[in-house]
PDB file of the backbone (N, CA, C, O) and the ligand in Angstrom, with CONECT records:
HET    GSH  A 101      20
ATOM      1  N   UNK A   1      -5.505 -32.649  46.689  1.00  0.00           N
ATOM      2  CA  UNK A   1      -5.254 -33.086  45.307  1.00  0.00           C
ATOM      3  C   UNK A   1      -3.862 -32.605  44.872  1.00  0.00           C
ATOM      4  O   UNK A   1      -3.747 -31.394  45.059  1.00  0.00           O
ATOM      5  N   UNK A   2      -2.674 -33.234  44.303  1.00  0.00           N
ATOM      6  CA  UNK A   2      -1.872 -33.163  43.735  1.00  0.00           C
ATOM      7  C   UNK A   2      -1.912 -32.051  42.923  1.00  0.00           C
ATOM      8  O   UNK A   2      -2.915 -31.760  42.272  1.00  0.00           O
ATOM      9  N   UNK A   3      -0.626 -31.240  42.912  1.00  0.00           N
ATOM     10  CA  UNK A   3      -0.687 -29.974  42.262  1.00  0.00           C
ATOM     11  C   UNK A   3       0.126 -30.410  40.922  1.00  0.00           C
ATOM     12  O   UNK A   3       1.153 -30.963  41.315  1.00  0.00           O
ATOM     13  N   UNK A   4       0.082 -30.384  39.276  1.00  0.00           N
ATOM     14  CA  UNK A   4       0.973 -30.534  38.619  1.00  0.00           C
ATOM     15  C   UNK A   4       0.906 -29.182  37.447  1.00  0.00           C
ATOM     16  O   UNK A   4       0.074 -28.942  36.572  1.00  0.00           O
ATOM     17  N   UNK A   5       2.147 -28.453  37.854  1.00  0.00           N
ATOM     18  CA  UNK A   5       2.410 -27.439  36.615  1.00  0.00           C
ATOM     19  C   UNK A   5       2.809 -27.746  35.363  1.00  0.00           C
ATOM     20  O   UNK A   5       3.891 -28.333  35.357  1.00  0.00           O
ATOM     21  N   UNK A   6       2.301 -27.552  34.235  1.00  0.00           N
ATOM     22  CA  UNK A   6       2.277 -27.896  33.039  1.00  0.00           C
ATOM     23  C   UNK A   6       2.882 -26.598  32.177  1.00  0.00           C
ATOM     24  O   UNK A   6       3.565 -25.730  32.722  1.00  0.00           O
ATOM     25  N   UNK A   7       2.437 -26.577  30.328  1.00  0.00           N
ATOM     26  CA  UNK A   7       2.959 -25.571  29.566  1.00  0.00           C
ATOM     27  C   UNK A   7       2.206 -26.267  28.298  1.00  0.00           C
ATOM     28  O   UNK A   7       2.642 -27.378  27.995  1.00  0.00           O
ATOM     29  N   UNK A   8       1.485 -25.922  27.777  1.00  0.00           N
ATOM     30  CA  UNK A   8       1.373 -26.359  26.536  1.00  0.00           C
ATOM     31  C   UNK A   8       1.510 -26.432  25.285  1.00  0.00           C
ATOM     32  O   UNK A   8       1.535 -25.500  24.482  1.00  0.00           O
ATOM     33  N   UNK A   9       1.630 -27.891  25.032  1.00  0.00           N
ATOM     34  CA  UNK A   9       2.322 -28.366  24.063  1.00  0.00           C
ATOM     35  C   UNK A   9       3.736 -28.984  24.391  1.00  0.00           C
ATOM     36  O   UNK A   9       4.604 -29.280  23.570  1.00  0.00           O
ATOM     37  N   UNK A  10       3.785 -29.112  25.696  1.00  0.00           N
ATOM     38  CA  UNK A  10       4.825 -29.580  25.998  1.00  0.00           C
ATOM     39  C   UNK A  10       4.804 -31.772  26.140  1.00  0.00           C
ATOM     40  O   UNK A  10       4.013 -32.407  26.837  1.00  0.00           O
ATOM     41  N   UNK A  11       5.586 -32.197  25.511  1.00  0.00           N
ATOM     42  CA  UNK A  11       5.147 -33.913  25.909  1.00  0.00           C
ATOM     43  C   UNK A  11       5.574 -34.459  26.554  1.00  0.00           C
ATOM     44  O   UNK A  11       5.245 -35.630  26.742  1.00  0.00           O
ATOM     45  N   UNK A  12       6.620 -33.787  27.270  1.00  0.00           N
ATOM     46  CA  UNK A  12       6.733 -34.274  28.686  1.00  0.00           C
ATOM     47  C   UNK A  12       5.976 -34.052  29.481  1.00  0.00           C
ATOM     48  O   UNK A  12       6.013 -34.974  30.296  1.00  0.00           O
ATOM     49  N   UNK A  13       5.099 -33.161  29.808  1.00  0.00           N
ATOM     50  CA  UNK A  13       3.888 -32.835  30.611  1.00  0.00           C
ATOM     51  C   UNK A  13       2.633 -34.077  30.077  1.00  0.00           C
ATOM     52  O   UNK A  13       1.988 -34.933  30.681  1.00  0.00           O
ATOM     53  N   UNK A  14       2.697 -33.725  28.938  1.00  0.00           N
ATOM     54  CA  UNK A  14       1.659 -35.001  28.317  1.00  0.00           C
ATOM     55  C   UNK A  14       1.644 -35.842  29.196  1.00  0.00           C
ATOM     56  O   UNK A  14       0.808 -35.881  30.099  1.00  0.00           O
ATOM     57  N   UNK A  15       2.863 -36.869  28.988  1.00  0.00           N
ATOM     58  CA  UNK A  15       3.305 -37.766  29.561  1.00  0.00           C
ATOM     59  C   UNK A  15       2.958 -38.149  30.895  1.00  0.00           C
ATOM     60  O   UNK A  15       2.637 -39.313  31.136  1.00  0.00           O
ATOM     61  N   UNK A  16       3.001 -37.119  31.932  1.00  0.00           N
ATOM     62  CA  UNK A  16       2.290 -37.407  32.769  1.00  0.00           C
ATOM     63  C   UNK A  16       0.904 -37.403  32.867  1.00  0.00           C
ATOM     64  O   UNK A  16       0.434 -38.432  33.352  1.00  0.00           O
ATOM     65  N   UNK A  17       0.003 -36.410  32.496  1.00  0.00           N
ATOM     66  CA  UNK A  17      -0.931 -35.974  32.520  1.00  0.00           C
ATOM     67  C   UNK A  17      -1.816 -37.860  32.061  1.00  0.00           C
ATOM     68  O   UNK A  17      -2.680 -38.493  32.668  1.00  0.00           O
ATOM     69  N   UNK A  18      -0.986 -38.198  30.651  1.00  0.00           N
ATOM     70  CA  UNK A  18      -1.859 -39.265  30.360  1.00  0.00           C
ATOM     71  C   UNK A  18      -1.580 -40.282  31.395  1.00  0.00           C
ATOM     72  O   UNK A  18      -2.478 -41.123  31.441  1.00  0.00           O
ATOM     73  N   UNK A  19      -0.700 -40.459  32.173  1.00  0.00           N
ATOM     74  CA  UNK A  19      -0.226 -41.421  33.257  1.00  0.00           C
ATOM     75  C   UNK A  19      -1.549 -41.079  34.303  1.00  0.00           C
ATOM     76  O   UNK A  19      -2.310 -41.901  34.814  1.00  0.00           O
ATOM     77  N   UNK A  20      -1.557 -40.052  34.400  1.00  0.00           N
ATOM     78  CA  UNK A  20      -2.833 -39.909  35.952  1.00  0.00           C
ATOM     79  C   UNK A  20      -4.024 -40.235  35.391  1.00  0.00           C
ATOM     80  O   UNK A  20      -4.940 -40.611  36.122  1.00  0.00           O
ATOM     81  N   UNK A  21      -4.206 -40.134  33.890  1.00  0.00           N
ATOM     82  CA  UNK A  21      -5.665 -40.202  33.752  1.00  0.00           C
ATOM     83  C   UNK A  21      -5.789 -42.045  33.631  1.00  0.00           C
ATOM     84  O   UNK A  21      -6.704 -42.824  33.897  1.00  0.00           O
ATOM     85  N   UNK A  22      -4.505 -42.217  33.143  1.00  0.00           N
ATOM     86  CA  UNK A  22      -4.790 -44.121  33.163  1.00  0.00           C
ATOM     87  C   UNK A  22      -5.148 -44.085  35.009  1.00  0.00           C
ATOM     88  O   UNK A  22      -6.237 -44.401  35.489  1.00  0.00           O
ATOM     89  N   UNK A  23      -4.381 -43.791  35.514  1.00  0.00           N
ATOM     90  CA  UNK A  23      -4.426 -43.880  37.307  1.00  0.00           C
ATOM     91  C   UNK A  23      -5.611 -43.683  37.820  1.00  0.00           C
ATOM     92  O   UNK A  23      -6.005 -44.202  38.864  1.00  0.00           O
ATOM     93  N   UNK A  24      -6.293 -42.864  37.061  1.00  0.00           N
ATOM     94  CA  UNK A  24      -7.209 -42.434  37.698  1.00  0.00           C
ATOM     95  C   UNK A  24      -7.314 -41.183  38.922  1.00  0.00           C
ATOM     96  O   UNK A  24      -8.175 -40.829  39.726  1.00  0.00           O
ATOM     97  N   UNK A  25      -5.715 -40.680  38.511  1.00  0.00           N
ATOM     98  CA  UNK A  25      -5.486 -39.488  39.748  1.00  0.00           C
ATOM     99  C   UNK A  25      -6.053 -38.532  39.132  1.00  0.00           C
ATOM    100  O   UNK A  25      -6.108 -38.279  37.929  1.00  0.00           O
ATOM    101  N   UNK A  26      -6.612 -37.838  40.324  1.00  0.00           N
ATOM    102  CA  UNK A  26      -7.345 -36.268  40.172  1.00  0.00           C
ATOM    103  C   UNK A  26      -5.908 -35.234  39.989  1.00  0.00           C
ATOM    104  O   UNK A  26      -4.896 -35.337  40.684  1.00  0.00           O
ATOM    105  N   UNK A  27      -6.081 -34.426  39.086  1.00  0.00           N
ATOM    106  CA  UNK A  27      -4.883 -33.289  39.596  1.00  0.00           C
ATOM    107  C   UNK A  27      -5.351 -31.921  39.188  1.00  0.00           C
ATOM    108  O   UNK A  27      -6.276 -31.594  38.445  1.00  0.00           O
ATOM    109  N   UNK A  28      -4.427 -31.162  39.902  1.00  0.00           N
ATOM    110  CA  UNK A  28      -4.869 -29.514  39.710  1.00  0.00           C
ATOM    111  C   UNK A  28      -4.069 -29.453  38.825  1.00  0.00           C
ATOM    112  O   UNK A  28      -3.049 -30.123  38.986  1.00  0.00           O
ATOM    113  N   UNK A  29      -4.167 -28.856  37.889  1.00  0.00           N
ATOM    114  CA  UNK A  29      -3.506 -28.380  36.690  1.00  0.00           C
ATOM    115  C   UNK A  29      -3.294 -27.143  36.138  1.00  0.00           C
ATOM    116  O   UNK A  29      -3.997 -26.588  35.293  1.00  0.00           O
ATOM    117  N   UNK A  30      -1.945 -26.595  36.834  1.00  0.00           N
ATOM    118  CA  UNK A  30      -1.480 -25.268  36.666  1.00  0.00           C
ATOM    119  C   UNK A  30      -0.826 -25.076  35.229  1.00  0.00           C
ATOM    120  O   UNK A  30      -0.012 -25.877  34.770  1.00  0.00           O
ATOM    121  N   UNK A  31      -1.246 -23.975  34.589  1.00  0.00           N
ATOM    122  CA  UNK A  31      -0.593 -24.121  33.592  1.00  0.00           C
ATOM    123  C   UNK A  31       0.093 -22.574  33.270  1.00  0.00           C
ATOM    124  O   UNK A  31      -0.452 -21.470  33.247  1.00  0.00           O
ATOM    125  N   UNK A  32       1.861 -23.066  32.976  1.00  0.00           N
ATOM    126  CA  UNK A  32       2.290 -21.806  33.194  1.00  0.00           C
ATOM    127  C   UNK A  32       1.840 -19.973  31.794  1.00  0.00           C
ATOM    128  O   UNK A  32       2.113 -18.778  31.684  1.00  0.00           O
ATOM    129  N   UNK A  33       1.302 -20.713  31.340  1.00  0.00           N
ATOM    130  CA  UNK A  33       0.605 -19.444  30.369  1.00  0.00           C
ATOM    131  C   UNK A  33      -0.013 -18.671  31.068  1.00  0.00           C
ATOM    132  O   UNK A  33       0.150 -17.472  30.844  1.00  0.00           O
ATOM    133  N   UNK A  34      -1.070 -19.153  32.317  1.00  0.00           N
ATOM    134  CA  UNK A  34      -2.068 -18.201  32.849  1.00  0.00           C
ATOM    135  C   UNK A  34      -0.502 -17.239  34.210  1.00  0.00           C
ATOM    136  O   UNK A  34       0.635 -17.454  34.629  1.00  0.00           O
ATOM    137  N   UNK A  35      -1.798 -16.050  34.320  1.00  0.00           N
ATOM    138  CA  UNK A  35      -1.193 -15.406  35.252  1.00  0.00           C
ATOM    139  C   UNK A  35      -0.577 -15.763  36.321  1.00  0.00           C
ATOM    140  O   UNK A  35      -1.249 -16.465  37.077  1.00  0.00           O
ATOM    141  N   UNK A  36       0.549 -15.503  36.667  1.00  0.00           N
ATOM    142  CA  UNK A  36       1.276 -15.741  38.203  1.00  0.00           C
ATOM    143  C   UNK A  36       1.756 -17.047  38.502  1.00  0.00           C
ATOM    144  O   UNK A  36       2.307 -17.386  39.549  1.00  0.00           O
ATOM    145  N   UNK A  37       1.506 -17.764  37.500  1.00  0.00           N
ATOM    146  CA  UNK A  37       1.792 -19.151  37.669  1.00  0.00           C
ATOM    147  C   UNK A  37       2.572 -19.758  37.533  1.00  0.00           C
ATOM    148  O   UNK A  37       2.611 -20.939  37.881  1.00  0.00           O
ATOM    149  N   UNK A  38       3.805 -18.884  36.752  1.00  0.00           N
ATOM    150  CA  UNK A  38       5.398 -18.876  36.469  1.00  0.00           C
ATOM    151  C   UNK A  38       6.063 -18.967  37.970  1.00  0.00           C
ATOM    152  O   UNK A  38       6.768 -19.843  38.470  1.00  0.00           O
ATOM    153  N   UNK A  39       5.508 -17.570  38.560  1.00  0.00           N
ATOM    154  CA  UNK A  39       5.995 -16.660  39.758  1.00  0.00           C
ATOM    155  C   UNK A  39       6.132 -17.968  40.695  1.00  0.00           C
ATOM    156  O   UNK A  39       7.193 -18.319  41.210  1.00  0.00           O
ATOM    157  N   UNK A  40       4.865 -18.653  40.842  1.00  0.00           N
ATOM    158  CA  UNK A  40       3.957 -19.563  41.876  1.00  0.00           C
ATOM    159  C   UNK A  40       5.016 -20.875  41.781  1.00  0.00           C
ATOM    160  O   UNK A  40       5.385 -21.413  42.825  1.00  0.00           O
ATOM    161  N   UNK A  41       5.410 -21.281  40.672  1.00  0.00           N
ATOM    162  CA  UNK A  41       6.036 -22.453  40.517  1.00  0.00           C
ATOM    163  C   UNK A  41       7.796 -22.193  40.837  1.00  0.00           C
ATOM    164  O   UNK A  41       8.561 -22.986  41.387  1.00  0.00           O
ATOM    165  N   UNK A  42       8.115 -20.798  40.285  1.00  0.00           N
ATOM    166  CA  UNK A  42       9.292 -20.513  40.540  1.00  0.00           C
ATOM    167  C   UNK A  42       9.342 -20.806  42.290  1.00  0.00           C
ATOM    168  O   UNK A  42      10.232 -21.515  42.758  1.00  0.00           O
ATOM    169  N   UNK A  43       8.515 -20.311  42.972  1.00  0.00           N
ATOM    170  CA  UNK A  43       9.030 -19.663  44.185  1.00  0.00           C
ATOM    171  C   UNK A  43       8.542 -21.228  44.824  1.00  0.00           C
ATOM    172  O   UNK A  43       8.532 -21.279  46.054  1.00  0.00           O
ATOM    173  N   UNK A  44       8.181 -22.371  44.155  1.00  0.00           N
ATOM    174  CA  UNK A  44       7.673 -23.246  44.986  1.00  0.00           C
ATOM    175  C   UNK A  44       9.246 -24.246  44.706  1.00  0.00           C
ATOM    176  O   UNK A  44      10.156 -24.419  45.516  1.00  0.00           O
ATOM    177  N   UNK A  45       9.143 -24.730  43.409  1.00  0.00           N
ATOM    178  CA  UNK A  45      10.825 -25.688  42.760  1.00  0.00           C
ATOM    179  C   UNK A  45      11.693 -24.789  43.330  1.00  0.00           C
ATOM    180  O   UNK A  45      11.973 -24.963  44.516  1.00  0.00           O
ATOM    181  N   UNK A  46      12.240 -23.745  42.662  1.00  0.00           N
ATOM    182  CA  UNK A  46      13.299 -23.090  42.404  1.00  0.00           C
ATOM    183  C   UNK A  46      13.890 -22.729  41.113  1.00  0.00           C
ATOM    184  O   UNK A  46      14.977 -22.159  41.025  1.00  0.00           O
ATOM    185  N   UNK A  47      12.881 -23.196  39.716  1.00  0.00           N
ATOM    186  CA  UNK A  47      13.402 -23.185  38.795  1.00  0.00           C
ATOM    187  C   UNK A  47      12.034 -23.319  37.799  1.00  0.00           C
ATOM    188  O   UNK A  47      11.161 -24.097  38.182  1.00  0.00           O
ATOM    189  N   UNK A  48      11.825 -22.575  36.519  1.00  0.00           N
ATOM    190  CA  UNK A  48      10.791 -22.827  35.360  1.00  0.00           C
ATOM    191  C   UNK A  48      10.979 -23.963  34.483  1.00  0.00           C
ATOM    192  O   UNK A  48      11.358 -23.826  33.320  1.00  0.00           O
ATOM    193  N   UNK A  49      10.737 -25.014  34.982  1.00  0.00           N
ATOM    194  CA  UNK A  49      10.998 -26.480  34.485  1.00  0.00           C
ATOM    195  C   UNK A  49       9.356 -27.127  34.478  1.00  0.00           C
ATOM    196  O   UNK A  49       8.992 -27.277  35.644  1.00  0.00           O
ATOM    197  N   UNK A  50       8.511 -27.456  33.692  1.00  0.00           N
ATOM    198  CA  UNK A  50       7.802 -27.888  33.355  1.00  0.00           C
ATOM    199  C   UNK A  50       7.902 -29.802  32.908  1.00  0.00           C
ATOM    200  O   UNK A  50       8.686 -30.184  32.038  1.00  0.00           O
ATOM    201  N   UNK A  51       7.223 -30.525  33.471  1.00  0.00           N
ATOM    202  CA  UNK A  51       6.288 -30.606  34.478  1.00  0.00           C
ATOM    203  C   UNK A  51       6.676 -30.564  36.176  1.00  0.00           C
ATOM    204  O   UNK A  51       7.586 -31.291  36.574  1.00  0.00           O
ATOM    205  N   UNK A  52       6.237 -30.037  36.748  1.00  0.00           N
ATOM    206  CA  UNK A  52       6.818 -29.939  38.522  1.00  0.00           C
ATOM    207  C   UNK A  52       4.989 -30.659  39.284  1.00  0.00           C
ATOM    208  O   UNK A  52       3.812 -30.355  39.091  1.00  0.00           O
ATOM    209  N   UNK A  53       5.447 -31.313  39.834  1.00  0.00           N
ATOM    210  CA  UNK A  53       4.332 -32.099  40.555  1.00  0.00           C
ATOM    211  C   UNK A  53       4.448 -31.759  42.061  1.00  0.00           C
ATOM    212  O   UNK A  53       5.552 -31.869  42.595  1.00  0.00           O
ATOM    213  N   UNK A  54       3.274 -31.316  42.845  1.00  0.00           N
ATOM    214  CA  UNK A  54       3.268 -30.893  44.154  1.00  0.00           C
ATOM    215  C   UNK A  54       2.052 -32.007  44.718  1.00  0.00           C
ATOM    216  O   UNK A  54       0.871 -32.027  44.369  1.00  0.00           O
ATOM    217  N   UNK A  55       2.823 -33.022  45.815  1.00  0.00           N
ATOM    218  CA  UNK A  55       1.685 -33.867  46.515  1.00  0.00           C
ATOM    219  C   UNK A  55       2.173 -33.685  48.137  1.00  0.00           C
ATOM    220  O   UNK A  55       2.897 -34.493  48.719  1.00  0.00           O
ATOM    221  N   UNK A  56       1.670 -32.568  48.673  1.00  0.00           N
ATOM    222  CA  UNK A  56       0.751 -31.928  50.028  1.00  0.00           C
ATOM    223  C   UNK A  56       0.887 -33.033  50.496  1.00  0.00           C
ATOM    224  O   UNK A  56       1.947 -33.310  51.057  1.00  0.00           O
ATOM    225  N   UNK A  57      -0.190 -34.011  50.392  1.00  0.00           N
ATOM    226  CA  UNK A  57      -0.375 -34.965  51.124  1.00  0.00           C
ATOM    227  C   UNK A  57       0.413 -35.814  51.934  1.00  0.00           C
ATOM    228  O   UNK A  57       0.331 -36.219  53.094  1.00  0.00           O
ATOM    229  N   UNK A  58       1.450 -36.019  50.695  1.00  0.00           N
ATOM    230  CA  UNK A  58       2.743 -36.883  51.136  1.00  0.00           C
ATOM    231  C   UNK A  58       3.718 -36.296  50.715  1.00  0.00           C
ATOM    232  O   UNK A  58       4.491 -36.832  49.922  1.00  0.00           O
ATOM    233  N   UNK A  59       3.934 -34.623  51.330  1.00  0.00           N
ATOM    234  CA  UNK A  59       5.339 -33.710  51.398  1.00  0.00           C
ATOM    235  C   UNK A  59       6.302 -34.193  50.405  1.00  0.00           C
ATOM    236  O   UNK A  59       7.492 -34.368  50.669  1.00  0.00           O
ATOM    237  N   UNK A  60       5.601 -34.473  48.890  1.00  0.00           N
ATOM    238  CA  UNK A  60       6.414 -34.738  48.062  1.00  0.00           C
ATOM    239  C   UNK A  60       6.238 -33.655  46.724  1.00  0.00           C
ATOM    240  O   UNK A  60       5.199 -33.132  46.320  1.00  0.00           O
ATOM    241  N   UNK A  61       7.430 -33.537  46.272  1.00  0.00           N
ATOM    242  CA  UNK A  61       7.305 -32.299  45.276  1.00  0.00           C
ATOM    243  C   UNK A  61       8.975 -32.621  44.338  1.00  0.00           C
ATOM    244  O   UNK A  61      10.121 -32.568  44.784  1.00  0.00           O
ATOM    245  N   UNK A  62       8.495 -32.942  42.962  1.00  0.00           N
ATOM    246  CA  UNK A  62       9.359 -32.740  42.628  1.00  0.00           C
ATOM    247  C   UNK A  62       9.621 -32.770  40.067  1.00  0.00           C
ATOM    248  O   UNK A  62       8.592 -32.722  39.393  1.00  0.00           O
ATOM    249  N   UNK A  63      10.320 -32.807  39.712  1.00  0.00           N
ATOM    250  CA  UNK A  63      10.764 -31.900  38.650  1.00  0.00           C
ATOM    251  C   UNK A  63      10.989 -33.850  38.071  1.00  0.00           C
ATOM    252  O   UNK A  63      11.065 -34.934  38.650  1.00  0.00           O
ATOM    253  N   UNK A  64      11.023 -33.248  36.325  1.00  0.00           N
ATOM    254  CA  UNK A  64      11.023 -34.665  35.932  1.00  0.00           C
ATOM    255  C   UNK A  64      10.548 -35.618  35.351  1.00  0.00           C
ATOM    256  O   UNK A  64      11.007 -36.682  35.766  1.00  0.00           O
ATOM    257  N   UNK A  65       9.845 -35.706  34.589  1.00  0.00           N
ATOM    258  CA  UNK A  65       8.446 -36.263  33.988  1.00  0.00           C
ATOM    259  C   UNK A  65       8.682 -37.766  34.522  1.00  0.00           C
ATOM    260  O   UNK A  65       8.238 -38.138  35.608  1.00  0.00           O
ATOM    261  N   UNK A  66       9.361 -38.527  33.728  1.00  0.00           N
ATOM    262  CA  UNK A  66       9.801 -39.827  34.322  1.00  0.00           C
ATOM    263  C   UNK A  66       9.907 -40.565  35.910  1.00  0.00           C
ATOM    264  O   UNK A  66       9.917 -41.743  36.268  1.00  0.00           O
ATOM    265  N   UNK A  67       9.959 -39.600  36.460  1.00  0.00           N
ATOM    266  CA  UNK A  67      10.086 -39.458  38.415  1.00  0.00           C
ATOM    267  C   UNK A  67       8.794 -39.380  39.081  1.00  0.00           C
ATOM    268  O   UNK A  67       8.329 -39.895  40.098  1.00  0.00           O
ATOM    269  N   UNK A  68       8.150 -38.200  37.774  1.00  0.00           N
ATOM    270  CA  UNK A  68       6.619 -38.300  38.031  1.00  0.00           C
ATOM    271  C   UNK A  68       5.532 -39.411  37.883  1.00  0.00           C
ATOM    272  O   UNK A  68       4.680 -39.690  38.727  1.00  0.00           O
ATOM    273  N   UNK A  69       5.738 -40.088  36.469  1.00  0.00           N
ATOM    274  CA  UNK A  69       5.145 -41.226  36.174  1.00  0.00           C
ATOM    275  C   UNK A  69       5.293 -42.248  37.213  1.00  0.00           C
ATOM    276  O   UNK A  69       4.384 -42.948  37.661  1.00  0.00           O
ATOM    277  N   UNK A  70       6.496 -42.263  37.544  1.00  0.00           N
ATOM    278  CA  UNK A  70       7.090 -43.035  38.797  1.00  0.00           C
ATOM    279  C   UNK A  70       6.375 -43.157  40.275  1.00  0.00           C
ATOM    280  O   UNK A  70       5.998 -44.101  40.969  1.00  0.00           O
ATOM    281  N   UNK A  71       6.377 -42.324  40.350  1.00  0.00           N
ATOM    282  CA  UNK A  71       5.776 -41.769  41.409  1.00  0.00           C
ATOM    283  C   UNK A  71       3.916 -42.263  41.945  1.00  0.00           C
ATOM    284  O   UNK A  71       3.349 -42.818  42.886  1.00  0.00           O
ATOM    285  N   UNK A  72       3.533 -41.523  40.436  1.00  0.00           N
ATOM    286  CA  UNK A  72       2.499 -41.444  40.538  1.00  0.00           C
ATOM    287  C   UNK A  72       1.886 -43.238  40.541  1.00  0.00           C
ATOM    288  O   UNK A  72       0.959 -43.561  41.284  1.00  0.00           O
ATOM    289  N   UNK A  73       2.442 -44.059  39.783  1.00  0.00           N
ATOM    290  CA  UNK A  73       2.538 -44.975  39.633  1.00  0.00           C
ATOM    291  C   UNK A  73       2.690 -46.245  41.384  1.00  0.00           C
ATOM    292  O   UNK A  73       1.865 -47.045  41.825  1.00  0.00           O
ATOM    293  N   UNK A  74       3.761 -45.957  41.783  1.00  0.00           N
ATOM    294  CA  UNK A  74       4.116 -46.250  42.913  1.00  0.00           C
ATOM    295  C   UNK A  74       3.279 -45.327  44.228  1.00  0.00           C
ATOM    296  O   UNK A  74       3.457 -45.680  45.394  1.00  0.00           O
ATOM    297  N   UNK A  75       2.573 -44.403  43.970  1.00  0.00           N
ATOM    298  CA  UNK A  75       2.009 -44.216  44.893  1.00  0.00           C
ATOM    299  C   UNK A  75       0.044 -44.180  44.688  1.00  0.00           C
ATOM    300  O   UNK A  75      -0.715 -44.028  45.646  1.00  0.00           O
ATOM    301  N   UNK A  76      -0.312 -44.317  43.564  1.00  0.00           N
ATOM    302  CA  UNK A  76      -1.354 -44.507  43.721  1.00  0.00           C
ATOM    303  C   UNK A  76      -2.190 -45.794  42.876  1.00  0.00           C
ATOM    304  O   UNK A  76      -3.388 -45.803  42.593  1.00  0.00           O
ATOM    305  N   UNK A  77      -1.252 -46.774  42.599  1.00  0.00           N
ATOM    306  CA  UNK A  77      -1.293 -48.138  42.081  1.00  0.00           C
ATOM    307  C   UNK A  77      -1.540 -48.765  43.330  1.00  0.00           C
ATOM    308  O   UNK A  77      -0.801 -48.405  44.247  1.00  0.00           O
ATOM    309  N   UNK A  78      -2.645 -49.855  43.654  1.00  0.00           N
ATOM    310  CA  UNK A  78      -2.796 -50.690  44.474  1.00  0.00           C
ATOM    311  C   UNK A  78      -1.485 -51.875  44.738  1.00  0.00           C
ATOM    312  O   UNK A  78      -1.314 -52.855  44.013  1.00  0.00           O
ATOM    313  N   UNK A  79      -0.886 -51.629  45.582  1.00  0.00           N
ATOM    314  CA  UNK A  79       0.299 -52.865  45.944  1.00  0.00           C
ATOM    315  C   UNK A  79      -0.561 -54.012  46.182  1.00  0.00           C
ATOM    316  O   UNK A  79      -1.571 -54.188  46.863  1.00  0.00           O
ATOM    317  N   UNK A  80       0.420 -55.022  45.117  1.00  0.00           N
ATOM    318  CA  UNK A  80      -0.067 -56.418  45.454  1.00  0.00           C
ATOM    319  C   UNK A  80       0.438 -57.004  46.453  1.00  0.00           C
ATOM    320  O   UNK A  80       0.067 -58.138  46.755  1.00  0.00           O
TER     321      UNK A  80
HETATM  322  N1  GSH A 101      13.824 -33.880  31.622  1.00  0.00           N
HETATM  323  C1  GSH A 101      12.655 -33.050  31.836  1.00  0.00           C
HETATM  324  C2  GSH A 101      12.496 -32.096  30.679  1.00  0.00           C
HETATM  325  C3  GSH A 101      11.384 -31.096  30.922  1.00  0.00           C
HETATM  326  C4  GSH A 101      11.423 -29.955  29.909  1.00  0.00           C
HETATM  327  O1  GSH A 101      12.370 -29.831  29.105  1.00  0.00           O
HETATM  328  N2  GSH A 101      10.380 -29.137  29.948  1.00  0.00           N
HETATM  329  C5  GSH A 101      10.337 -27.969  29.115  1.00  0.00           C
HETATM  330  C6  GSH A 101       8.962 -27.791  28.513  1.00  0.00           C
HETATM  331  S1  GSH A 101       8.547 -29.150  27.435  1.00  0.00           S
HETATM  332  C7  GSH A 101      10.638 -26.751  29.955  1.00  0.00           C
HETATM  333  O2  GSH A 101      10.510 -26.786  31.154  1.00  0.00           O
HETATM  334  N3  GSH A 101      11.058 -25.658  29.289  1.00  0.00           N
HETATM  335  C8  GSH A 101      11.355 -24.423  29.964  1.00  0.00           C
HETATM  336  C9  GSH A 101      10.472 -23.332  29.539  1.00  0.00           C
HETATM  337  O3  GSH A 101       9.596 -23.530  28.704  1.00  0.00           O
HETATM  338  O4  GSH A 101      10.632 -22.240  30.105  1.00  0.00           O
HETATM  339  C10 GSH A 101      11.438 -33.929  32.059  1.00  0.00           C
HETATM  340  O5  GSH A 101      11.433 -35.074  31.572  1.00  0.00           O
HETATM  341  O6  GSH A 101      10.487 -33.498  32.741  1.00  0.00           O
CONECT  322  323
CONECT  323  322  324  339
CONECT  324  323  325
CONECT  325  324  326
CONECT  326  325  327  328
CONECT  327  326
CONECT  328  326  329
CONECT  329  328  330  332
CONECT  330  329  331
CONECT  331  330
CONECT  332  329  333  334
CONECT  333  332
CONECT  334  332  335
CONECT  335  334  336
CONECT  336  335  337  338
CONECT  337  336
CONECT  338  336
CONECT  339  323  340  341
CONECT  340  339
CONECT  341  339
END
């Protein structure tokens, strides 16, 4: 499952978040308030930028809300 670090109250995070739930994507939802989860995201991006999306699956990881929607869009939308 797709890893996406969040912050709340943030609407760029929104933004995605409501994009996966139209999608129907499952995601883990890190959120940097709880413990270690700053540390976890720092040492994964390189930087405390909220929203950061981690997909394992398809060695893709990256910063951006718009890139994300994108993404998520283009990769888990049925191609016609
Ligand atoms: N252009 C970025 C902007 C992301 C952004 O500004 N996120 C804020 C939270 S809403 C952030 O990371 N702030 C740094 C912090 O809170 O430490 C995007 O669209 O994802």
């Amino acid at each position: 499952m797709p890893i996406l670090y969040v912050k709340s109250g943030c609407a760029f995070c929104a933004k995605v978040l409501q994009a996966a739930e139209e999608l129907g994507v499952s995601l883990d939802v890190r959120n940097v308030a709880d413990p270690g989860i700053t540390e976890e995201l720092i040492a994964h991006g390189g930087k405390r930028q909220m929203p950061y999306l981690i997909d394992e699956e398809h060695n893709v990881a990256m910063y951006e809300s718009d890139d994300i929607v994108s993404y998520l869009h283009e990769t888990f939308t049925p191609k016609q």
